[in-house]
Each structure stands twice: as structure tokens, then as C-alpha cells.
C-alpha positions as CSV (number, residue, x, y, z in Angstrom):
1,X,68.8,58.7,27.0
2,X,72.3,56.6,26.3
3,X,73.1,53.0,27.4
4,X,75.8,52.0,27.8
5,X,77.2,48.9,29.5
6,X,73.8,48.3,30.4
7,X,73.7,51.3,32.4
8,X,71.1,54.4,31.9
9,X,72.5,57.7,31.2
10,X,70.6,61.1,31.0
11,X,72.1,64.2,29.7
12,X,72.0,67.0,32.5
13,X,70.4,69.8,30.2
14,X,67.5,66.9,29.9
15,X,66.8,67.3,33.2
16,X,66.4,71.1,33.8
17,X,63.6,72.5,35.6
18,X,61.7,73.7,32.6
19,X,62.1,70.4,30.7
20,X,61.1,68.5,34.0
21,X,57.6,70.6,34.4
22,X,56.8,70.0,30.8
23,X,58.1,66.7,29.1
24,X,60.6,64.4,31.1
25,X,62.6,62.2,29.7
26,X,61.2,58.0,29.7
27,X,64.2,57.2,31.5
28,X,63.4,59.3,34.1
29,X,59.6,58.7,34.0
30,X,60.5,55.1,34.2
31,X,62.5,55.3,37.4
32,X,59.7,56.9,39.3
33,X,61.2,60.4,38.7
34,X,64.5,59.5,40.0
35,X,68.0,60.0,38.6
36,X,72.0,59.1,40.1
37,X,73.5,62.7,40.6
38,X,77.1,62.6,42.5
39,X,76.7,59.4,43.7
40,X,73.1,60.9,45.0
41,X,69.6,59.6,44.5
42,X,67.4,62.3,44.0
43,X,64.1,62.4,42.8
44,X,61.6,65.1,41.1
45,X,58.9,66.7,43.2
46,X,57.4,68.6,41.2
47,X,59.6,72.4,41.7
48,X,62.9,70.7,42.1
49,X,65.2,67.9,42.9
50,X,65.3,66.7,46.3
51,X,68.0,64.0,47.8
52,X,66.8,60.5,49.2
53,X,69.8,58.9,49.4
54,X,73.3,57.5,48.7
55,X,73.3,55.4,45.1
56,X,74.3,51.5,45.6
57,X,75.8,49.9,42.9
58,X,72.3,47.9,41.8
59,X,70.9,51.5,41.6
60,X,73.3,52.3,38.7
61,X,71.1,49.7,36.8
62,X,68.0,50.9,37.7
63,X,68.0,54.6,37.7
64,X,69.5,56.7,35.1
65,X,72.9,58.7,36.2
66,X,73.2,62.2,35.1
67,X,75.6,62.9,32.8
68,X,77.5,66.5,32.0
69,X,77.1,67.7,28.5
């Protein structure tokens, strides 16, 4: 996980399917299994990533935003 500007940060190869199944990152854990894709809530379920809704700006403090490596 980075922070910066008080905002959570995951790295996308963090969050791949295999690394979800087995160990997820606190971050993500933390936030209920949710991360900020493309403006995008979307949270874990278990075999995948599914879309709840569209990120607000509070959110960005809350939830950890994918970032590319």
C-alpha cells in the first residue's frame, strides 16, 4: 500500500485474482474488500471484481484507488 496526500493507493498487480484468493492486501481488507478502479467502486466477491458504484470524492479517503504499475 502507498499514501500519499492522505490518500490509499494499491498497486494493480496486488490485486490480481490469485493474490485476492490467497492473501489481500490490509488496505483492501480494511475497506471491506473494496478498491477505486476508473472512477469505479468495485468490491471483491470472492471469484472476481464486481462494480457497485461511481467513486465520490470522500471515497478517495476511504477506499484504496488502484494504481498501474
Amino acid at each position: 500500500m502507498i499514501l500519499n496526500e492522505d490518500r490509499l493507493k494499491v498497486r494493480a498487480s496486488d490485486i490480481s485474482s490469485i493474490k485476492m484468493s490467497v492473501k489481500p492486501p490490509k488496505a483492501v481488507e480494511d475497506a471491506d474488500g473494496r478498491v477505486i478502479h476508473e472512477g469505479e467502486i468495485k468490491r471483491w466477491v470472492g471469484i472476481g471484481w464486481v462494480v457497485e458504484r461511481k467513486a465520490c470524492k470522500d471515497d478517495y479517503y476511504q477506499i484504496p484507488e488502484v494504481i498501474n504499475d
